[in-house]
N, C-alpha and C positions, 0 to 999 in steps of 0.2 A: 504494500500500500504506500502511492508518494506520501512526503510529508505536507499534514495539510495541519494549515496557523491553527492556532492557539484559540482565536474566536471564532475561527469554525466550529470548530469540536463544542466552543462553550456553547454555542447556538443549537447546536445538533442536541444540546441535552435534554430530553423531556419529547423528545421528538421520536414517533411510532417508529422503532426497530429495522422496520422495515426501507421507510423512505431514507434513515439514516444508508442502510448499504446502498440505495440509488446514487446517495452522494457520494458516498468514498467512492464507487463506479465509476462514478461521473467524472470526480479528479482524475483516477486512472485515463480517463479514454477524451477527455476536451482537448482542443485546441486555445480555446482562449481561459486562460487562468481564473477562476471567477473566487470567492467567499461567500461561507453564508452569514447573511448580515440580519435576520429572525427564523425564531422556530417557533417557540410557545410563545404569546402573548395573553396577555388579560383581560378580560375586560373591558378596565379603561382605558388599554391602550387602544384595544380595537377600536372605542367609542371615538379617542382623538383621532384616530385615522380617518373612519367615516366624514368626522367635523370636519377635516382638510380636506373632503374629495381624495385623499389619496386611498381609501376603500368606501365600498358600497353596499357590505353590506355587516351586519352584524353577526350572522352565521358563519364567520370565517374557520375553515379548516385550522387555524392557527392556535385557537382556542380549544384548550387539552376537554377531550371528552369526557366520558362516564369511562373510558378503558384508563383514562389519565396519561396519555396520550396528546399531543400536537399532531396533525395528521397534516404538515406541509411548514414549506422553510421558502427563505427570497433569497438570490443569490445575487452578487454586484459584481460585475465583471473586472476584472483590475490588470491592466494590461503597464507595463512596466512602473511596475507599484502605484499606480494612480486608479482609481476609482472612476468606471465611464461607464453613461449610459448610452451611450448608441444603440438603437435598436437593433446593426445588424450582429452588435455583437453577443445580443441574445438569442437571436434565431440559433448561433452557433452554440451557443454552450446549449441550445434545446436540441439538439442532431446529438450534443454527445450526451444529453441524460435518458433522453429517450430508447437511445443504445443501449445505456447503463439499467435501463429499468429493461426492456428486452432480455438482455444479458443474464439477468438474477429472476427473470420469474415476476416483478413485481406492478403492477399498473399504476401507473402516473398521468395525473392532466398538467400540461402546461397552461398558466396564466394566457401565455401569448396567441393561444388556439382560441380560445372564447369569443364570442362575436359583440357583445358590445363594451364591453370592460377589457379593454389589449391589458395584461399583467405580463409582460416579458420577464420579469425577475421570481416569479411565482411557480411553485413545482406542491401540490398535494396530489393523496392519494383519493382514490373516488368515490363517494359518500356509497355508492351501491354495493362496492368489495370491503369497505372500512367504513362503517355505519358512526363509529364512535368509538 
């Protein structure tokens, strides 16, 4: 397994088992270097996100269920050590998590597939195979 930072892994904590091995996958097999920069959130995090339009909805995958569980993580692409959001640099890191969840067995939706909320940094598992 490369080595992946220090706030990845602290992000990854609390986060379902499962999408955790998508992301180590994921390091293995990208082209563009990414972090993940949330896993679990709260409540009132989720609430200030909504406030900013930076999310839309309050059922976020992000918030640990009745498994106690986070069922999804954001990832920030950092392409010699800096922090970008270019859109096409998340198509690319979604070609290599998509791989990575292929690879291990595991279903994942990308934020950036959705039709009217584009989430390119967003990676959970699917409310129909991980209910909670």
């Amino acid at each position: 397994m490369p080595l992946v930072d220090p706030r990845s892994l602290k992000n990854l904590q609390g986060v379902h088992p499962d999408l955790v091995n998508v992301a180590h996958r994921g390091f293995e097999l990208t082209a563009v270097p990414f972090i993940i920069t949330e896993g679990v959130r709260t409540i009132e995090r989720q609430r200030q996100l909504v406030a900013a339009g930076a999310s839309q909805t309050m059922r976020s995958r992000h918030i640990p269920g009745p498994s106690g569980f986070s069922h999804a993580f954001d990832v920030a692409a950092k392409v010699g050590g800096v922090i970008r959001w270019d859109w096409p640099l998340y198509e690319r890191i979604a070609v290599a998590m998509k791989a990575a969840a292929r690879d291990i067995g595991v279903p994942i939706e990308w934020g950036g597939d959705w039709r009217s909320f584009k989430d390119g940094p967003h990676y959970q598992l699917p409310w129909d195979k991980y209910p909670g």
